[in-house]
Structure formats: structure tokens, C-alpha cells
GULUMDO-858855 format. One line per 4 residues: number of its first residue (from 1); for each residue z, y, x of C-alpha. Coordinates in Angstrom, 3 decimals, always signed. Layout:
N
NUM	Z:Y:X ~ ... $
# end
This chain:
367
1	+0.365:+25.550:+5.889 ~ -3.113:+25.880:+4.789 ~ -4.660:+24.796:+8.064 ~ -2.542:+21.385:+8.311 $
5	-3.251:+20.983:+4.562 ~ -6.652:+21.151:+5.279 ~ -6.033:+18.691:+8.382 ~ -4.715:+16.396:+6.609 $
9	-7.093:+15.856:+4.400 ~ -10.203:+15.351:+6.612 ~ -8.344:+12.890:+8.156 ~ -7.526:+10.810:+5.297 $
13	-11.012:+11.665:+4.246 ~ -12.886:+10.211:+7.233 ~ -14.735:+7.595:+6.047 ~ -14.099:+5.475:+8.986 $
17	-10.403:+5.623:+8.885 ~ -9.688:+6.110:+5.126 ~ -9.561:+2.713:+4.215 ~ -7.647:+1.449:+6.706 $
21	-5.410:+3.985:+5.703 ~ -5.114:+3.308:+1.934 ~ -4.283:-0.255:+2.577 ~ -1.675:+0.766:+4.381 $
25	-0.219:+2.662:+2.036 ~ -0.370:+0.192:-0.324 ~ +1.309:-2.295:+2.197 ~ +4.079:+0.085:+2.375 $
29	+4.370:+0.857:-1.475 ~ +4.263:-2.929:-1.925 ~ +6.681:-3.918:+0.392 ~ +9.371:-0.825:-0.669 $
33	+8.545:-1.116:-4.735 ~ +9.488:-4.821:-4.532 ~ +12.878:-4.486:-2.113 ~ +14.246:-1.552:-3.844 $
37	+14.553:-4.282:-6.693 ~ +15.978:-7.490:-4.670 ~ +13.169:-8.323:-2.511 ~ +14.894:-9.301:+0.989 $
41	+11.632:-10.384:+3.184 ~ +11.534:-8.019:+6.246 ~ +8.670:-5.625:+6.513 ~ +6.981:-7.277:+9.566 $
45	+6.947:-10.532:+7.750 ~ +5.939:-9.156:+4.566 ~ +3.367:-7.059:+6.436 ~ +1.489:-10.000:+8.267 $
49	+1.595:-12.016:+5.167 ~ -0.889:-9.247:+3.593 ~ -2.611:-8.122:+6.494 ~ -3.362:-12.166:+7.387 $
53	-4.009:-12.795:+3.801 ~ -1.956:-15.799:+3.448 ~ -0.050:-16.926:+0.217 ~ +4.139:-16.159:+0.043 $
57	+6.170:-18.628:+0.903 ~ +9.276:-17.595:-2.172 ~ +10.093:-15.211:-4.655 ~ +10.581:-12.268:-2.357 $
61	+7.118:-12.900:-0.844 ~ +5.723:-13.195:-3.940 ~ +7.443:-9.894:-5.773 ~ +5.348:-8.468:-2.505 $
65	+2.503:-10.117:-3.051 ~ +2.044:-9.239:-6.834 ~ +3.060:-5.580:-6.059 ~ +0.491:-5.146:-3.845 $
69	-2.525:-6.938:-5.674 ~ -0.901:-4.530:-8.913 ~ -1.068:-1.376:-6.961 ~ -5.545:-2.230:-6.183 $
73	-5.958:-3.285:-9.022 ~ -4.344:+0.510:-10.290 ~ -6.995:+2.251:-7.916 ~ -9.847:+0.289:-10.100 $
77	-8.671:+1.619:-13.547 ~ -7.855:+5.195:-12.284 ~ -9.533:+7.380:-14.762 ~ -8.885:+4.620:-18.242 $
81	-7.002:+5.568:-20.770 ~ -3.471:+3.743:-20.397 ~ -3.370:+1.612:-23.125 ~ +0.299:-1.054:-24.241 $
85	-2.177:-3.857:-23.305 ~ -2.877:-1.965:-19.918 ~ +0.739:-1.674:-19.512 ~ +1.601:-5.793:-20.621 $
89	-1.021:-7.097:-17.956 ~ +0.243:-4.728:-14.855 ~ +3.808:-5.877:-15.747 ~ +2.147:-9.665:-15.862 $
93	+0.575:-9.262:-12.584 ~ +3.865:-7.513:-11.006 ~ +5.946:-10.494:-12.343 ~ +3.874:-13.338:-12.044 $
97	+6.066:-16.650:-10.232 ~ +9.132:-14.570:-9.742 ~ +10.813:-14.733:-13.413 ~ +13.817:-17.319:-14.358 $
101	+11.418:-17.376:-17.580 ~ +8.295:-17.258:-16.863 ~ +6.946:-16.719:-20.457 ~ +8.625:-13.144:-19.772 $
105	+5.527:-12.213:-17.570 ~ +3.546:-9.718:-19.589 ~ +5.661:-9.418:-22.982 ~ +8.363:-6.922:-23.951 $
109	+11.886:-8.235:-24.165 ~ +13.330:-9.909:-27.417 ~ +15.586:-9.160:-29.785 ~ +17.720:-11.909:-28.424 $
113	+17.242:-10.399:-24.409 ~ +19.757:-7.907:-24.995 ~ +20.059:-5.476:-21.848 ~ +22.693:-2.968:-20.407 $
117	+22.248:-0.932:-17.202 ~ +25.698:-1.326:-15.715 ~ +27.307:-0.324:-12.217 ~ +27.072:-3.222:-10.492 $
121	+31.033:-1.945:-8.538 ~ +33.131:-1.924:-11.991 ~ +30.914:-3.413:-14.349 ~ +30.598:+0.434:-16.069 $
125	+27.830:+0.873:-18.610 ~ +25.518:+3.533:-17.556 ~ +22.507:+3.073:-20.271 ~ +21.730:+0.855:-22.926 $
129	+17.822:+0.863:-23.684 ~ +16.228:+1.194:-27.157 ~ +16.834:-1.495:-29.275 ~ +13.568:-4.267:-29.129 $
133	+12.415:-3.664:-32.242 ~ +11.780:+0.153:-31.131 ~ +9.762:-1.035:-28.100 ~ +6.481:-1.571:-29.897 $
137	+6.054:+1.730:-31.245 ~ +7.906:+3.536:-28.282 ~ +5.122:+2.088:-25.995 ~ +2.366:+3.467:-27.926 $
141	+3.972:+6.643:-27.725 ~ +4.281:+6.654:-24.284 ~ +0.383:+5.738:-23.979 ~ -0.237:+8.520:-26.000 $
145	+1.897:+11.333:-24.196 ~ -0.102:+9.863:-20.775 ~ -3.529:+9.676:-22.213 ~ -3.152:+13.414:-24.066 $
149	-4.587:+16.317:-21.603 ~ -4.649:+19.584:-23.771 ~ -1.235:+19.881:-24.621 ~ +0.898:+22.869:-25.887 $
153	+3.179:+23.605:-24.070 ~ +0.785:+22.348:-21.391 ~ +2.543:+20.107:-19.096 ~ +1.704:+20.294:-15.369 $
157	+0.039:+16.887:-14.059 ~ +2.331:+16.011:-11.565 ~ +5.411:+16.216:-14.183 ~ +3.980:+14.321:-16.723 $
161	+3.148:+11.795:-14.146 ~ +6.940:+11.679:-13.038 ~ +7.872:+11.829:-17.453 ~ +6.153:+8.520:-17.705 $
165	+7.842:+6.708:-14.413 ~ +11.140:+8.099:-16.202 ~ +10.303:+6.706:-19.995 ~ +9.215:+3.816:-18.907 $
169	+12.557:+2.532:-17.024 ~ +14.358:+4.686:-19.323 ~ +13.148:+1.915:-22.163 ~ +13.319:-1.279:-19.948 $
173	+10.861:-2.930:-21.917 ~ +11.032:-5.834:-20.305 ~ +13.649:-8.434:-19.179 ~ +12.917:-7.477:-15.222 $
177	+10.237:-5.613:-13.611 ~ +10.872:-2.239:-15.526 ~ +11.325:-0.240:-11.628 ~ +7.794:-1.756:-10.325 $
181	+5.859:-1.019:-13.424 ~ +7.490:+2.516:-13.709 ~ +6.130:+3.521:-10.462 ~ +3.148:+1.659:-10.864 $
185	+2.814:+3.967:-14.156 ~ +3.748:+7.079:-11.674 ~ +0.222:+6.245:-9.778 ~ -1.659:+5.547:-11.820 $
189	-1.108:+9.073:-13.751 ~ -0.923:+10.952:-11.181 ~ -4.324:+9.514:-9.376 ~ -5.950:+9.466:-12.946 $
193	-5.309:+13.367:-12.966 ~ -6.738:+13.948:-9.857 ~ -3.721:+14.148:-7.178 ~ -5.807:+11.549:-5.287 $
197	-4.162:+12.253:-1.302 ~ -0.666:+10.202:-3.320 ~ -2.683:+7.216:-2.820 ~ -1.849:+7.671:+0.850 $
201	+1.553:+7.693:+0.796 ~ +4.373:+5.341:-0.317 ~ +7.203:+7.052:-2.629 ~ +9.136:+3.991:-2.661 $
205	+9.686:+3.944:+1.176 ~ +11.762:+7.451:+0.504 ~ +13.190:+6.355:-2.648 ~ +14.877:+3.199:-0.542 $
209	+16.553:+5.593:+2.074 ~ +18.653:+6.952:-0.919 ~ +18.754:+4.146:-3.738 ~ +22.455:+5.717:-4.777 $
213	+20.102:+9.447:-5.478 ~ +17.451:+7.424:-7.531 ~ +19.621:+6.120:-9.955 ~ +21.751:+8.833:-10.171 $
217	+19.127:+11.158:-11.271 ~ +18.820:+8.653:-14.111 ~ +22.519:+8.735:-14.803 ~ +22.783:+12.310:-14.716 $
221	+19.967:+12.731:-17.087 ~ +21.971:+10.370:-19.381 ~ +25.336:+11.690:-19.474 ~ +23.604:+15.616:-19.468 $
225	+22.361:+15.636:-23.226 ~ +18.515:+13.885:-21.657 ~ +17.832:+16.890:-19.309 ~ +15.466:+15.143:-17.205 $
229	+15.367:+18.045:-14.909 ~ +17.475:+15.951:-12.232 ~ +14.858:+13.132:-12.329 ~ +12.140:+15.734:-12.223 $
233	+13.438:+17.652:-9.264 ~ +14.646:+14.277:-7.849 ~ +10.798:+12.977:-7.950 ~ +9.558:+15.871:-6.353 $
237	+11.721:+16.201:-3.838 ~ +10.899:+12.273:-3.109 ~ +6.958:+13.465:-3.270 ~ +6.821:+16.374:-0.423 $
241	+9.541:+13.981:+1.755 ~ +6.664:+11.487:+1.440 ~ +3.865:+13.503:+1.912 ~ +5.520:+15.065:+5.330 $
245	+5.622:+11.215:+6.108 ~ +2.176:+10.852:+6.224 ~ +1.435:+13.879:+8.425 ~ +4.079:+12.199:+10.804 $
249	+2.167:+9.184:+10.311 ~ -1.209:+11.300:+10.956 ~ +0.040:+12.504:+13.951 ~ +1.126:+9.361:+15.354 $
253	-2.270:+7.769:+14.427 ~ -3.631:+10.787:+16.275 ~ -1.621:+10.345:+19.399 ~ -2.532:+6.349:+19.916 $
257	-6.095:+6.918:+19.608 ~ -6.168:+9.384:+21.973 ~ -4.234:+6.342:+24.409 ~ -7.149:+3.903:+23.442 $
261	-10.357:+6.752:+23.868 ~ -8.395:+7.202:+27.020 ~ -8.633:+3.023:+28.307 ~ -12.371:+3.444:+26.646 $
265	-13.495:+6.154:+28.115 ~ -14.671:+4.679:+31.436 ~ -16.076:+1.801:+29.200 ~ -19.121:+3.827:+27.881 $
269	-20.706:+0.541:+26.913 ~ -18.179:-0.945:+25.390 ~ -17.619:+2.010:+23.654 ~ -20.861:+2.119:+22.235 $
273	-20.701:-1.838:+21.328 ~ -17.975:-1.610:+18.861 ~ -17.611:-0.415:+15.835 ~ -14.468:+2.030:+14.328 $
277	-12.843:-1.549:+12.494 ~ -13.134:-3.414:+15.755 ~ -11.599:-0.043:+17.508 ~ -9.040:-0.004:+14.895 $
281	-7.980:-3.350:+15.960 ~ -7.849:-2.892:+19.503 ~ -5.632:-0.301:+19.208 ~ -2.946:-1.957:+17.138 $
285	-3.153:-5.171:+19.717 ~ -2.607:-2.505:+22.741 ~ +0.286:-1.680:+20.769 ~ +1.404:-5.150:+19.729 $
289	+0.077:-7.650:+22.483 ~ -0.472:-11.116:+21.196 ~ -0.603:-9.970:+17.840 ~ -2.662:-12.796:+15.447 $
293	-5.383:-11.454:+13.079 ~ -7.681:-13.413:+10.396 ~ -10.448:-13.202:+8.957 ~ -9.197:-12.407:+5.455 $
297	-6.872:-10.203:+7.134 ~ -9.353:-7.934:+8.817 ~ -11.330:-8.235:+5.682 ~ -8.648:-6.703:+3.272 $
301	-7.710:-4.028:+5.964 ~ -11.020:-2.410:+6.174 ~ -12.143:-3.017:+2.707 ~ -15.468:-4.944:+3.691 $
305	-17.130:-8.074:+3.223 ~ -16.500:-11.512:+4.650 ~ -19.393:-12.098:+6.586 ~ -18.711:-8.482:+7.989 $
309	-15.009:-9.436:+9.406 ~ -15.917:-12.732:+10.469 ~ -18.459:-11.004:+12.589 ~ -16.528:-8.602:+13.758 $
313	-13.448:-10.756:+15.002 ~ -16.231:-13.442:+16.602 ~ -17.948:-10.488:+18.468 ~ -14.229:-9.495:+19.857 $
317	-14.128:-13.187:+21.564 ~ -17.373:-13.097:+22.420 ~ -16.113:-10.164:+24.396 ~ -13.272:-11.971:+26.016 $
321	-11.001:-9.328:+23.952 ~ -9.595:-11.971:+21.541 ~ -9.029:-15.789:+21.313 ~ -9.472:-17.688:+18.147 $
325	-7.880:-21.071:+17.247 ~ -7.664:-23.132:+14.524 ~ -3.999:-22.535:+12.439 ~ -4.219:-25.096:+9.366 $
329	-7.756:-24.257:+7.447 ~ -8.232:-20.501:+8.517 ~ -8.531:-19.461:+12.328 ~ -6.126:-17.281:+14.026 $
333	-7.600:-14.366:+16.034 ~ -4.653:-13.488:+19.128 ~ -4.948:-10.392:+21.518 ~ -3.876:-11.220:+24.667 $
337	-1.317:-9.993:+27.110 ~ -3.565:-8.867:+28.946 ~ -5.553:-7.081:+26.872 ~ -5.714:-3.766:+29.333 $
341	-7.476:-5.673:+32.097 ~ -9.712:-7.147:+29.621 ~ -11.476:-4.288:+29.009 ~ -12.237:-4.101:+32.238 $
345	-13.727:-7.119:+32.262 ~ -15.539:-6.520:+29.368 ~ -16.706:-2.894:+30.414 ~ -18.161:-5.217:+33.670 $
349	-19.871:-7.624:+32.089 ~ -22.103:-5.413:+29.833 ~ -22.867:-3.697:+32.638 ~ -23.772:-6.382:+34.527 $
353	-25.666:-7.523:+31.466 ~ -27.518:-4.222:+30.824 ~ -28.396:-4.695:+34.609 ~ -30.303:-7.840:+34.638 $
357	-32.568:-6.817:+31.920 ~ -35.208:-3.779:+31.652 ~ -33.992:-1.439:+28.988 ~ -37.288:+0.035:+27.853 $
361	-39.137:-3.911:+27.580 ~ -35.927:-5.831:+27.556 ~ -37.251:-8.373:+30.310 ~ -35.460:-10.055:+32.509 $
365	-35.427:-8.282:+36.099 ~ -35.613:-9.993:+39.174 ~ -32.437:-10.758:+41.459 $
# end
């Protein structure tokens, strides 16, 4: 258990793979956060919308979009105290476009926004939330119990991580939103107290195999006196499912680029000509021929500059290993069919290249 532990975590580690690796992760909290509370976009659409960097089209693509630009902008404040204002501006940005009111967005509910958790079958109240004029002080509280480290009893990380996702949907601050932020909250902690490797993995893609278990280790907290010992085993039973997901994941990531070292390995020039983003890339398009890439979308994957994609993408046509064409003001990047034989090529053409000029002087050598 040790040795895959330890696996694992040069993997992720690798400096050449781990961002590509985080964004996905976020990708895939993004996209599960926002449809385990209505979203209805399907993952490859949702997925190409962030990877491309476009804007969403309606609400659903939006909840995705503001889930995901919430969950970076989490992995810059890891390490801040949590503060209500902290907590008002992530709900804001999770929110943003896809409220009936939109003056909701980063503000706890009013008096007058009365909620009840009900069961949605026979219209059975399950929980009614602190009144609003608790909310206030409740949400310092909160802040408080996350931002406090030498506690007695001392509280393990992890839990009080999972304590805060539960008191903060327990409350439902606000009018919608409460299930994003909670989780959101769930990061956060848990990252700020050092249980960095849960930025690789997506607890909301287990949590949406079994919504009916979620909320009933809410309910049964509720009707059991508030022992939150069903959310707590709940959550952790949510965090090792997820955590075996990413070896699988591993694995599989393992696997393909063995495939693609495989088609490179008689292309010793190529190989050496491209670097691991531009790799990274060629192995998704041998998996997905004809898939489109942009600029921005290579940009956000890899967690560089620009200038750095743009160069990148244009060496790939240079190569004759992409095409690019104009798709409204951005360009389109497409693999093609192909993309095998291409390689080839490609491997043939540096070499031919490398032939015609002296290596040591690089002069051009007579025919």
C-alpha cells in the first residue's frame, strides 16, 4: 500500500504532468459540483467548453463555468484564513448569471426568502435551516471553527474539513448555491491543512453515482439527535472511493503513454522536437481523432502563458500534425484522421531536414 502510495504521488508530482492533471480535476469537480445541483450540459460539452476556453452558451454552462473559475481561484487562497467575506464572494462567483434574482449572488438569504429542504416525491419536510437573522453570527462561527488549529479535543484535519462542508449546507445561507459552496468550503480546508493530493481528485463525481446516500447522510444526521457521524463516515467513504479513482485514472494515463512512446519511438527526432504539452496533446488526438484545440484552451490546460500555447499549437502545424482555421475570432487547432501516418511524415521530414544541413556548422550540404 505504501509502494502505490508512494507511486502515486510522484506521478501527480511530476512537474511535467501535474498541471495537466490538476486542471483536470478541476474540470471534473466543476462539471459534477454543478450537475449534482440541476446542471444538465453533458460532460463532453461541458468539457470542450473549458478546455477551448469559450464562454457558456445558458445557465447550465454557466453553473459550470463559475464552478470551475471558483474552484482556481480556491487553489490561490489556500493557506488564508476563511473569512464571511471570503465565503460571500466564492458564493458570488459560483452564482454569478444563473440566479432568478440576481441581487442573490454573494448575500445571505432574507428574512422574507424563507427555505425548507423537502422530498421532492411527497413534498415531506426533511430540514428547515436557521432562521436569517441567525445567519450572520452562525457564519462567523463557522469561520472561526475553520480558521482555529489548536483545539481541545483536537479535531483531525480531514474531519473538520468534512464539519464545515456539513454546517455550511446544514445552514443554507443562501437562496441557491448552498451544495457548490459547501464543497467548495470542503477544499479549501482540507488543501489549507495540507491534504494537498485532494486537489487531484473530484469528490463530486462519486457523490453523483449515489445522490439518494448524500442526502441521506444529511437526513439521518437530522432525525438522529445531530450525530453527524453518518455524514462523517459518508464523506470518507466518498474520499478513498475518489482517491482509488485517480489511481485508476493514473493507470490509464500510464497505459496510453506507453501507446504514444510506442508510435514515437522510431521518431527519435520528433521525439526530441516536442515538448511534454505538445506530447500531451498528441496523445489525447490519437485517442480522439479530429479533436479541435485553441489557443486559450491549450493555455488553461497546461497552466502557461499565451505566447507559449500559441507557439506550441503553430509548431504542431508547422509539423503537418495539426490544421488550424479560423472559427469566429479565435482559430481552431484539428488533429487529423490521420494522425498515425503523420508522424511518419513528420519523423521523415526532420530527417530529411537534419540531412541537408551540417550539424556541427549548420551549412547547407551539397546534393
Amino acid at each position: 500500500m505504501v509502494l502505490i502510495a508512494t507511486k502515486l504521488v510522484v506521478r501527480v508530482a511530476n512537474p511535467e504532468q501535474r498541471d495537466s492533471y490538476l486542471i483536470r480535476s478541476l474540470i471534473e469537480e466543476a462539471i459534477n459540483s454543478s450537475q449534482l445541483e440541476g446542471a444538465s450540459t453533458t460532460r463532453q460539452v461541458a468539457k470542450e467548453m473549458l478546455r477551448q476556453g469559450r464562454r457558456p452558451r445558458d445557465k447550465s454552462e454557466t453553473m459550470i463555468f463559475n464552478n470551475f473559475q471558483a474552484m482556481r481561484s480556491i487553489s490561490e487562497r489556500v493557506g488564508e484564513p476563511l473569512t464571511p467575506e471570503a465565503i460571500l464572494k466564492l458564493h458570488s462567483v459560483l452564482t454569478r448569471d444563473t440566479l432568478d434574482d440576481p441581487t442573490a449572488a454573494g448575500r445571505l438569504r432574507r428574512a422574507d426568502e424563507h427555505i425548507d429542504i423537502v422530498d421532492h416525491r411527497d413534498r415531506r419536510v426533511l430540514h428547515v435551516p436557521p432562521h436569517a437573522d441567525e445567519l450572520p453570527a452562525r457564519l462567523e462561527r463557522l469561520c472561526d471553527v475553520a480558521n482555529a488549529r489548536d483545539t481541545d479535543p483536537f479535531v483531525p484535519p480531514i474531519i473538520r474539513a468534512i464539519l464545515l462542508h456539513f454546517a455550511l449546507a446544514h445552514d443554507h445561507p443562501f437562496v441557491d448555491g448552498n451544495g457548490r459552496v459547501a464543497r467548495a468550503l470542503f477544499y479549501w480546508s482540507a488543501l489549507s491543512q495540507g491534504y494537498w493530493l485532494l486537489e487531484f481528485v473530484s469528490i463530486s463525481s462519486i457523490l453523483k453515482k449515489a445522490p439518494a446516500q448524500y442526502a441521506r447522510a444529511y437526513l439521518f444526521t437530522e432525525t438522529d439527535e445531530s450525530d453527524v457521524t453518518y455524514f462523517l463516515i459518508h464523506q470518507l467513504e466518498t474520499i478513498v472511493a475518489a482517491m482509488d479513482g485517480l489511481h485508476a485514472y493514473l493507470r490509464r494515463k500510464a497505459g496510453e503513454t506507453k501507446v504514444v512512446e510506442a508510435i514515437l519511438q522510431s521518431s527519435a527526432r520528433l521525439r526530441e522536437r516536442l515538448n511534454h504539452r505538445q506530447l500531451a496533446l498528441l496523445r489525447h488526438a490519437l485517442r480522439h481523432p479530429k479533436s479541435a484545440y485553441t489557443i486559450e484552451g491549450h493555455r488553461q490546460n497546461h497552466a502557461v502563458v499565451y505566447q507559449t500555447a500559441r507557439s506550441d499549437l503553430l509548431q504542431l502545424v508547422e509539423l503537418g500534425l495539426l490544421s488550424k482555421r479560423k472559427a469566429g475570432q479565435a482559430f481552431l487547432f484539428e488533429a487529423p484522421a490521420d494522425l498515425n501516418h503523420r508522424l511518419e511524415e513528420a519523423e521523415s521530414n526532420l530527417q530529411w531536414s537534419s540531412a541537408r544541413f551540417d550539424p556541427l556548422t549548420g551549412a547547407e550540404l551539397e546534393s
